[in-house]
N, C-alpha and C positions, 0 to 999 in steps of 0.2 A: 421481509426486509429487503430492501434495493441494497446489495453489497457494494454497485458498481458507484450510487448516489452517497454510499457511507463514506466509501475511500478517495472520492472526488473531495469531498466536506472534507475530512483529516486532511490531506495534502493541500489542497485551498487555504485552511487555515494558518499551516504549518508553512506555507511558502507564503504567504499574502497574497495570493492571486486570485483572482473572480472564478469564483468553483464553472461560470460557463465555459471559460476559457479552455477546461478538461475536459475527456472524452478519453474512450477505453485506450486509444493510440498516442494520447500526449506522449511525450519522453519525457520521464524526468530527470535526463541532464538538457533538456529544454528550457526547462523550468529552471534552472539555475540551482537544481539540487545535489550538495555534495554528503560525503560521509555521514558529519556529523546530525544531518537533516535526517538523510535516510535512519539514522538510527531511533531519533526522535520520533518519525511518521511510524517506526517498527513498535517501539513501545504504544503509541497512542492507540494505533491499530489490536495489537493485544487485549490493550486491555475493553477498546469497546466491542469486539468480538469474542473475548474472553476465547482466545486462543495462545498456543508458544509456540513461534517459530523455530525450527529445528536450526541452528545455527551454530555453528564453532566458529573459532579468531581465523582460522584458514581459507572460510567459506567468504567469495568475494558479492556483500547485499547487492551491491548496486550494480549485477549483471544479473541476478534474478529480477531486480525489480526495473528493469529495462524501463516498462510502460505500465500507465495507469492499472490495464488491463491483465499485465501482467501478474500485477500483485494484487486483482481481484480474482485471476487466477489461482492464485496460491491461499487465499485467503479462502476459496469456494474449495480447494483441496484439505481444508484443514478445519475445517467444521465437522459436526458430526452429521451424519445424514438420516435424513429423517425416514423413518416407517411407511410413511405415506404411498 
């Protein structure tokens, strides 16, 4: 699975932007993403990774999720790792 082409696809979708226009460096306050987006791309993401983000009301999303990249960062941290 391309993690980096999954979370490009979710935030493309979720912002309406041409998933080319992303790459691991986007910002997404570039992209004109506030709060309530990020919390949206958070669920979305969840659930097609079937992962939960460790998160409390104190924890500020949108300086973890700086760049595209970042949050394939954290989304490759929160998988399980394979045997392989």
């Amino acid at each position: 699975m391309d993690i980096l082409y999954e979370i490009r696809k979710i935030i493309a979708e979720e912002m309406r932007v041409p998933i080319e226009k992303l790459d691991a460096q986007s910002r997404l306050t570039d992209l004109g993403v506030e709060s309530v987006d990020v919390i949206e791309i958070v669920f979305k993401i969840e659930e097609r990774f079937d992962i939960e983000f460790p998160l409390n009301a104190n924890d500020d999303i949108a300086v973890q999720f700086e760049t595209v990249g970042s949050v394939v960062n954290k989304v490759q941290s929160l998988l399980p790792k394979s045997d392989s």
